[in-house]
C-alpha positions in Angstrom: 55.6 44.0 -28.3 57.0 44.7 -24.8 55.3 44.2 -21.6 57.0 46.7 -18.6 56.3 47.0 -14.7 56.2 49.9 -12.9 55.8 49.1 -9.6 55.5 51.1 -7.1 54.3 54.4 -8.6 56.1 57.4 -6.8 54.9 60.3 -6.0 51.8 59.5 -5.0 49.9 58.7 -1.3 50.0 54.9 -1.1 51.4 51.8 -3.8 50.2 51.5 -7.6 51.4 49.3 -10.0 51.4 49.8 -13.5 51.9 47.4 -16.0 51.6 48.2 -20.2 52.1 46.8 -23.2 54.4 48.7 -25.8 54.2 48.9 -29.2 55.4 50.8 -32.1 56.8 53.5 -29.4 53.4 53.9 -27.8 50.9 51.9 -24.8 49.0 49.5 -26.4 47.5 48.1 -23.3 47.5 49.0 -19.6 46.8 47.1 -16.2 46.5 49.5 -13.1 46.8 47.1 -9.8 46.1 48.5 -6.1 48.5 46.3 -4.5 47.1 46.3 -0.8 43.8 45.5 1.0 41.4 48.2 2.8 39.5 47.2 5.4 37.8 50.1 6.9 34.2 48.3 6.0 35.1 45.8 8.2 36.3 47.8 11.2 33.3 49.7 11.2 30.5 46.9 11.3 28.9 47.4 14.7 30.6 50.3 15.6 28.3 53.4 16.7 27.8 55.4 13.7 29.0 58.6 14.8 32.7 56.7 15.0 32.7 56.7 11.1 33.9 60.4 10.5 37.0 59.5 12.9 37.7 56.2 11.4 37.2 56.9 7.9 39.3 60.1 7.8 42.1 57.8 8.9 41.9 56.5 5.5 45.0 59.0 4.6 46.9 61.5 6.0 46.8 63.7 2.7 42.8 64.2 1.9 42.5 65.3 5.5 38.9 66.7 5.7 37.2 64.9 3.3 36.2 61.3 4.7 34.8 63.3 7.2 32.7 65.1 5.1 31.2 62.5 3.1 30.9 60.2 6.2 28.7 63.1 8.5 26.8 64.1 5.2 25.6 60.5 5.0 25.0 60.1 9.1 23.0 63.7 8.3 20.8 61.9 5.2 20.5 58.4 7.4 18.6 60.8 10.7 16.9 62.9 8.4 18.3 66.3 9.9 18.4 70.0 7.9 21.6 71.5 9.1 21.7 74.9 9.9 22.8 77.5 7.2 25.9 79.0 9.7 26.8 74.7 9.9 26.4 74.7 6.1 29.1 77.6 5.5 31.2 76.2 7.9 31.7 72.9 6.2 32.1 74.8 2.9 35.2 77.1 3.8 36.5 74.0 5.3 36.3 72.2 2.5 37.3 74.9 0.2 40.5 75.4 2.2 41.1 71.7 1.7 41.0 72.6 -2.2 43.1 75.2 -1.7 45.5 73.1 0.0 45.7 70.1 -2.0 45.7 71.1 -5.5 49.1 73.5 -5.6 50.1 70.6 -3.5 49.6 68.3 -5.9 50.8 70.4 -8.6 54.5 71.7 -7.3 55.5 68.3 -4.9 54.0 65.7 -6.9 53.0 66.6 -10.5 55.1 69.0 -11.9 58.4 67.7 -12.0 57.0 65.4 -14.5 56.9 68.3 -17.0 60.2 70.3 -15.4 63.5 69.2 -15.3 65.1 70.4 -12.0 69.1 69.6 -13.3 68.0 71.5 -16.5 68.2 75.2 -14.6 71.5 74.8 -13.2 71.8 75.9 -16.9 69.6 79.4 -16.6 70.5 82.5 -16.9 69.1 83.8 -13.1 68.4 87.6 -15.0 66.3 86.0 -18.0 64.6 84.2 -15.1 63.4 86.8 -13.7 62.1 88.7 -16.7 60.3 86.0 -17.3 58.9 85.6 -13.6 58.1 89.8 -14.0 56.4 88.7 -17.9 53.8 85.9 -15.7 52.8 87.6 -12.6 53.7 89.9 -10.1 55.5 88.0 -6.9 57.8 88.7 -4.2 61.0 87.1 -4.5 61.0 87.2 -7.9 64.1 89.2 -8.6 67.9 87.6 -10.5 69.6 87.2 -7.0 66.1 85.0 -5.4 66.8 82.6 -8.6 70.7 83.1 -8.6 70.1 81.7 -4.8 67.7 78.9 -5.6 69.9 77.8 -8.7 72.8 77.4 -5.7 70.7 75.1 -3.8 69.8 72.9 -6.4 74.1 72.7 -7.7 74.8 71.8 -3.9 72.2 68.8 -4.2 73.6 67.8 -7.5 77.4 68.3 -6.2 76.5 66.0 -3.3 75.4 63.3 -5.3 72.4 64.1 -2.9 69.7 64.7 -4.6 66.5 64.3 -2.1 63.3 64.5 -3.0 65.0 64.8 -6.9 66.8 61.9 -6.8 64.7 59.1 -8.9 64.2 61.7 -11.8 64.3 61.1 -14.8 66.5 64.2 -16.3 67.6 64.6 -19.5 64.2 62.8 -21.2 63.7 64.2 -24.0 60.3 64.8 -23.5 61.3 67.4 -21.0 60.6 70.5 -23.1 60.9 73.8 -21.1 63.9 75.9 -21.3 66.5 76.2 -18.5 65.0 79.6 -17.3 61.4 78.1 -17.2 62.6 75.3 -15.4 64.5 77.2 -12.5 61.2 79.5 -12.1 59.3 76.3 -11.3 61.8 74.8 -9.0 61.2 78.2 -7.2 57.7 78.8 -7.1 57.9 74.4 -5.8 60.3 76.1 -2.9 57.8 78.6 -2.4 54.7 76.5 -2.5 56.8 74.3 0.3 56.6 77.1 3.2 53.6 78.8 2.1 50.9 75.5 2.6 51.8 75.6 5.9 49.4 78.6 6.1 47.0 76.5 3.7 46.6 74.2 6.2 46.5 76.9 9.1 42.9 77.7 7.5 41.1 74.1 7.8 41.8 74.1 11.2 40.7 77.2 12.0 36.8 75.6 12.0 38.1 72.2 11.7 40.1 71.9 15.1 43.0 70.6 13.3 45.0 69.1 10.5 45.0 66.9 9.4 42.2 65.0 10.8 39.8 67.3 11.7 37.3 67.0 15.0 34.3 69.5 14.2 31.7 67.8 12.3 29.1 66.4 14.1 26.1 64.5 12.8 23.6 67.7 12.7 26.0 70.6 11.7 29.6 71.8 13.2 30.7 72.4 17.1 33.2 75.1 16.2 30.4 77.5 17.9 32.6 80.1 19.3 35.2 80.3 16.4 32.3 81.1 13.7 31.2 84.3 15.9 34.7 85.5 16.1 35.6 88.2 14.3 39.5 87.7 14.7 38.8 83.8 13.6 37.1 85.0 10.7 39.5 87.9 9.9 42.2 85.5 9.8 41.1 82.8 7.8 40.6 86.1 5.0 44.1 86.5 5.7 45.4 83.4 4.5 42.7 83.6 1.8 44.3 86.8 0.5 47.9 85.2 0.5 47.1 82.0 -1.1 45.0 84.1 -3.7 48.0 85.7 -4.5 49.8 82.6 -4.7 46.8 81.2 -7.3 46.6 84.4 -9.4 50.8 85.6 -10.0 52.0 81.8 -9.7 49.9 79.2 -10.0 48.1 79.9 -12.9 50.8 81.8 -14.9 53.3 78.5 -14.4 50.2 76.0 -15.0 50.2 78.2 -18.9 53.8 78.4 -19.1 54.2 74.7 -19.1 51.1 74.5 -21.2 52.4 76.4 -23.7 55.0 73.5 -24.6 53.2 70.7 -24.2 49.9 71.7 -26.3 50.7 68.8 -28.2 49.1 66.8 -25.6 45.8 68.6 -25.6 45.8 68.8 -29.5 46.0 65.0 -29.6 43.9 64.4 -26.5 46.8 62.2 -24.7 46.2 61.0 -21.7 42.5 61.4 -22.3 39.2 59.5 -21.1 35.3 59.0 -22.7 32.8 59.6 -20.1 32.7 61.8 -16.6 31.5 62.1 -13.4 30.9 64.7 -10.7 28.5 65.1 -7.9 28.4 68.1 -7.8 29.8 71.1 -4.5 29.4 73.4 -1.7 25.8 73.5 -0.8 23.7 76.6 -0.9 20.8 75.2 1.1 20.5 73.7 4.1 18.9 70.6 2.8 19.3 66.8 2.5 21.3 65.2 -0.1 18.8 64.8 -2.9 17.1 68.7 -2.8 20.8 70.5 -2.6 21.6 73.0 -4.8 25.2 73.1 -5.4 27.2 76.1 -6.0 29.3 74.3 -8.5 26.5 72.1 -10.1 27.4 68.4 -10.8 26.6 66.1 -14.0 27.5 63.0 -15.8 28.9 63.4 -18.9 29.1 60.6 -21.7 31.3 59.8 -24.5 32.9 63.9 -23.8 29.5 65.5 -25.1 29.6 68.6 -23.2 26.7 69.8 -24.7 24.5 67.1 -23.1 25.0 67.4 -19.4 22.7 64.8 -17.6 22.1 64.7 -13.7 23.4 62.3 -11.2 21.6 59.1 -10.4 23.2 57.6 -7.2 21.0 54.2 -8.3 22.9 53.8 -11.6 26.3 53.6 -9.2 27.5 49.8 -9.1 30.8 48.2 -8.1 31.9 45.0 -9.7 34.8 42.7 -8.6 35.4 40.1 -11.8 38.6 41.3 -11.9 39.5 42.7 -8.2 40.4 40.6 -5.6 37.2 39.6 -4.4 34.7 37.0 -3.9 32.6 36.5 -7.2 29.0 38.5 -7.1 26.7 40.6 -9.0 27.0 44.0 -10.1 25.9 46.1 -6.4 25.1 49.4 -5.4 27.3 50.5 -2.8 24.0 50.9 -0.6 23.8 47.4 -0.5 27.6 47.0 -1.2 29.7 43.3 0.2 33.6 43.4 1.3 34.6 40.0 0.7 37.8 39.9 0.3 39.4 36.2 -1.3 40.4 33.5 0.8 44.0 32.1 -0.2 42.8 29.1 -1.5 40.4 31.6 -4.1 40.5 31.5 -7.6 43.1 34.2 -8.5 42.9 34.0 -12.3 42.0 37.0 -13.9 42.4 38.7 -10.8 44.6 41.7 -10.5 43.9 44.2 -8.3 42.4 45.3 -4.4 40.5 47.9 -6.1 36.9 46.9 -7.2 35.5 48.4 -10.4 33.2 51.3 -10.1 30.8 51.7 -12.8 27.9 54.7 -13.8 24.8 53.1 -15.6 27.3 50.0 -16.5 30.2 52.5 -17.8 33.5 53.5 -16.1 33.5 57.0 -15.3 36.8 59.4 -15.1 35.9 62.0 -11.7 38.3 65.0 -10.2 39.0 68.1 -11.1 38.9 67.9 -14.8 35.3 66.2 -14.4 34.4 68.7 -12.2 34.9 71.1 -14.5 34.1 69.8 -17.2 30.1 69.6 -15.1 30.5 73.6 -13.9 31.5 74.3 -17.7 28.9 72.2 -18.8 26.1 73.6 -16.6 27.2 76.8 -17.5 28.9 78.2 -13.9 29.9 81.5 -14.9 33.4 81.6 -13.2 34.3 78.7 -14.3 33.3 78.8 -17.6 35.2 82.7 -17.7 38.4 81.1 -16.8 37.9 78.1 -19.2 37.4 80.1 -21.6 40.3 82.5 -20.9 42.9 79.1 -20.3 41.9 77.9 -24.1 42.6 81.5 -25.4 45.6 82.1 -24.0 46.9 78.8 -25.1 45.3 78.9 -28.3 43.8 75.4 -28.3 39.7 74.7 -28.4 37.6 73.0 -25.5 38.3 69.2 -26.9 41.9 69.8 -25.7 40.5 69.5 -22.6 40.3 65.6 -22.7 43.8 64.9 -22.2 46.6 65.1 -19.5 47.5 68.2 -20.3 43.7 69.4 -19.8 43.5 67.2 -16.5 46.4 69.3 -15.1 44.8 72.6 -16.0 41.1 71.8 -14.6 42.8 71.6 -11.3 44.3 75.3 -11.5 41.3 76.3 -13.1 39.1 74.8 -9.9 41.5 75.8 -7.1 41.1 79.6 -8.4 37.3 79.2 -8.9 36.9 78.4 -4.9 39.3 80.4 -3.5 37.6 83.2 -5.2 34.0 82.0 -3.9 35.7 81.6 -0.3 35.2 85.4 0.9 32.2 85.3 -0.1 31.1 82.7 2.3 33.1 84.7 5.5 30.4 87.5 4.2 27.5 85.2 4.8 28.8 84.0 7.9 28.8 87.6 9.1 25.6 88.8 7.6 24.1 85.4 9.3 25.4 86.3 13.0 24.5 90.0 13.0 21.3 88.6 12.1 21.1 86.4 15.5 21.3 83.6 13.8 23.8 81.5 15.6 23.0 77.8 15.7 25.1 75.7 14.5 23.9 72.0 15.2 19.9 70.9 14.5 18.3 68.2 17.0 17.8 64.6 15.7 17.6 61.1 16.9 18.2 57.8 15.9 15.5 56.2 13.5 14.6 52.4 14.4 16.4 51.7 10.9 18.2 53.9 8.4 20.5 54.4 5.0 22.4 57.4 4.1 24.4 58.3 1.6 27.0 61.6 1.7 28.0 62.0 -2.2 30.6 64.8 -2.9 33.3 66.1 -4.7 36.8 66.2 -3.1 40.3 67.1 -5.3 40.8 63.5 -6.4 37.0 63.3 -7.3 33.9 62.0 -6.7 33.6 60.3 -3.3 30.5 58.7 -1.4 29.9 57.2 1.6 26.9 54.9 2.3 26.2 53.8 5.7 22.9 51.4 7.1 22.5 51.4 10.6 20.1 50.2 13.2 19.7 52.7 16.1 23.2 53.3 17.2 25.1 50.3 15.3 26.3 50.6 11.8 25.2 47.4 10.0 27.3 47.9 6.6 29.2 50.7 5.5 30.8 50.9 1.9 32.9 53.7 0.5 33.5 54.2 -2.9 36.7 56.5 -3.4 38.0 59.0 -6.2 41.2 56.3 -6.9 38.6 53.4 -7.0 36.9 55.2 -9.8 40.3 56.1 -11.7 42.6 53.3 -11.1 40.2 50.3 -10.6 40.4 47.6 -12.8 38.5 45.9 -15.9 35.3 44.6 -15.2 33.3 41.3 -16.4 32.8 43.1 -19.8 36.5 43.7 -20.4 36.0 47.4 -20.5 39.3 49.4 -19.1 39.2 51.3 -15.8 39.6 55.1 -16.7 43.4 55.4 -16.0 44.1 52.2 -18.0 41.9 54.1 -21.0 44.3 57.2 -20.4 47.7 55.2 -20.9 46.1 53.5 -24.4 47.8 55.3 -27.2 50.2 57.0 -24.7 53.8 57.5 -26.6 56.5 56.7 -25.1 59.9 58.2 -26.2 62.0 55.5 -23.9 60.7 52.4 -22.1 63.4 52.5 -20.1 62.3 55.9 -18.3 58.5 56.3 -18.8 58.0 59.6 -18.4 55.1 60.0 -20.5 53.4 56.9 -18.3 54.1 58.3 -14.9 52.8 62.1 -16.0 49.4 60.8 -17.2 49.2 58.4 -14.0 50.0 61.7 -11.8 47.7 63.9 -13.6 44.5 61.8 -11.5 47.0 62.0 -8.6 46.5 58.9 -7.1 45.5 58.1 -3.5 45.5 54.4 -2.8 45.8 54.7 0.8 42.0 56.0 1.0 41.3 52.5 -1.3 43.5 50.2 0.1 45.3 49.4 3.4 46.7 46.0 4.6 48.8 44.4 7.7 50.5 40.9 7.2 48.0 38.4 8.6 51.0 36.1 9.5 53.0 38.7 11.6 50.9 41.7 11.6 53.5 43.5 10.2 53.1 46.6 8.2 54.5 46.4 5.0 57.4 48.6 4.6 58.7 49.8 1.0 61.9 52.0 0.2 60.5 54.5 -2.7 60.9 58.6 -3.9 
């Protein structure tokens, strides 16, 4: 048995260390380490609460609206304030352009070149490629001389000895399985994706001010007042809608089964794959507190993959533990009575390994993103998810167990992005309907109580994130965030069960230790954000670390 490092993980917002045991050609034991210290929980003690959106979306510069989110949904819960319905819709097609954003994102710059190889199409036939572009979809620039022309650019990287943002691939595994044509399409549509998110982006701000970081949520509702009664503002966020539907429907999708189709291997024997799953559930269709929402795509916990037995979320079942995370010993907490203690350097360090703490659901570690997500709708029975569920496993010819895997991982997050992009019109109509009505507030009253706890709990695209926040008056006394990679990637806890990605790698074959291909796809699948876990300066010389990687 072989133990190998992989440190730092590429490809992903932040720095992850893997380590694994291999055996017999396959991961007989994993260790997933956040290598660097947040300390957000800190910086916001004392702090007026309404600084917490700004701070906390500083977290990372790639899940741009969603700290904010979860940070003014849990000032909302602390005050006690009912937002308005026209506030409501405006934080959903916010958030749902942040979906729309990030998943394709995820899936063309940082995900799929671990099933495509990029030098393989310098060996395609450009014709073939498009007949098979014209046999998925129906796109623009999808003819021989657009792939004769990208097949050009990618020779004159690999004829430079240049290869960018390819050059740390591993090309030529021979668990790369897609044929030169299929590969060439991808490295197109990755092109493509490239100038078109750009417009992806253009639609957050249009109600959130900007992006990344956006400036319009307010404890109460939204202040983009004059941009939700604006026809043109409204007309041209269903603009981009309509192109990045396009996008979903003729690309998206169609390359997400085409890559499927050779890898189905991975489903069939549940590679990559975890027990038990968590999601709060998204995109409120009341104006309510937390705890009375009813969520357009429904939520649920879901243990040891019984689909049939969906069971409702219980934010007092949440604890975090820190046996094995860089901590000061303690008891099992709920994050609304959470501790950030971070070691001292004299500490104990043995048995210590990582920055993240251990998130646990009724004692159990709980996978959360988009493959829990829709794993809850499909549960729940949420019609459009469920219909494209259903039409994903028939087209690849594989049943719903396939879904616990990497392979079903990847294809829950194609499978959401379509499911709200679809749903996003239909909120512009509301918005409409809603201010022909008169009915233009967008921010309720409220004040500060003497003493208060809130919680914001919802579902971004890396997962299940919540905020918790105790203030007195204006002054934050604790504030404790519990993030989508801290439920993935954190560590064992004091019963020696495995965080959810080192569950994943267990069993995980590995063709060549030497390029772990197989490793890094599963680890991208949960794509990774450590920077909203950790952060750290050097206490010595305040230096930011600094680290060469892809």
């Amino acid at each position: 048995m072989a133990k190998y490092t992989i440190d730092p993980i590429t490809r992903i917002e932040g720095h992850l260390r893997i380590d694994v045991e291999i055996e017999g050609g396959k991961v007989k034991d994993a260790w997933s380490s956040a290598q660097l210290f947040r300390g957000l929980e800190l910086i916001l003690k004392g702090r007026d609460p309404r600084d917490a959106p700004h701070i906390t979306q500083r977290a990372c510069g790639v899940c741009t609206e969603v700290h904010a989110l979860a940070s003014i949904r849990a000032l909302d819960d602390a005050v006690g304030v009912k937002i308005p319905p026209l506030a409501r819709i405006a934080r959903n097609l916010v958030h749902a352009a942040q979906y729309i954003h990030d998943h394709p994102t995820h899936f063309y710059a940082l995900h799929a070149l671990d099933w495509v190889d990029v030098v393989s199409a310098l060996k395609a036939d450009p014709k073939k490629t498009a007949a098979l572009a014209d046999g998925l979809g129906s796109y623009p620039k999808s003819g021989a001389a657009d792939f004769k022309a990208v097949q050009d650019r990618v020779k004159a990287f690999v004829d430079s000895g240049q290869l960018g943002p390819f050059a740390n691939g591993y090309w030529g595994h021979p668990d790369y399985r897609l044929p030169p044509e299929a590969n060439l399409l991808a490295v197109a549509h990755y092109l493509e994706w490239l100038r078109l998110q750009v417009k992806a982006a253009r639609m957050m701000a249009l109600f959130g001010g900007k992006n990344p970081h956006i400036q319009t949520y307010v404890t109460g509702g939204v202040s983009c007042v004059q941009d939700l009664v604006n026809v043109d503002r409204l007309a041209e966020y269903l603009y981009y809608l309509k192109e990045m539907q396009a996008f979903i429907d003729n690309v998206y999708i169609p390359d997400l089964l085409a890559v499927a189709s050779f890898y189905k291997d991975w489903g069939a024997k549940n590679i990559g794959g975890c027990t038990n799953f968590l999601a709060y559930g998204n995109f409120p269709q009341e104006s309510a507190k937390y705890g009375a929402e009813n969520m357009w795509l429904p939520g649920a916990v879901i243990m040891k993959r019984d689909i049939a037995k969906p069971m409702e979320v219980d934010p007092s079942k949440i604890t975090e533990e820190v046996k094995r995370a860089w901590y000061e010993d303690g008891a099992p907490l709920n994050p609304a009575k959470g501790e950030t203690k971070p070691i001292k350097p004299d500490y104990n360090y043995d048995g210590k390994y990582s920055w993240f703490k251990a998130p646990r659901y009724d004692g159990q570690p709980m996978e959360v993103g988009p493959l829990a997500q829709v794993l809850a709708a499909y549960a729940k029975g949420h019609k459009p998810t469920a219909a494209l569920v259903g039409a994903v496993l028939k087209h690849l010819d594989v049943p719903a167990a396939a879904l616990f895997s990497t392979l079903g991982r990847t294809a829950a997050r194609a499978i959401e992005t379509k499911v709200i992009a679809d749903q996003a019109a239909a909120w512009v109509t509301e918005i409409v309907g809603l201010v022909k009505g008169g009915d233009t507030k967008t921010c309720a009253e409220w004040s500060w109580p003497d003493k208060g706890m809130g919680m914001g709990l919802i579902d971004v695209p890396r997962g299940a994130l919540g905020h918790w926040v105790n203030q007195a008056k204006d002054k934050i006394e604790n504030y404790q965030l519990v993030v989508p990679s801290t439920w993935n990637l954190g560590p064992r806890d004091a019963k020696g069960q495995v965080g959810p990605v080192e569950e994943a790698l267990i069993g995980t074959p590995v063709a060549d230790p030497a390029r772990p291909l197989e490793i890094i796809r599963t680890v991208h699948s949960f794509d990774p954000c450590i920077a909203c876990g950790v952060h750290v300066i050097d206490p010595k010389t305040n230096e930011v670390r600094k680290f060469k990687v892809l």
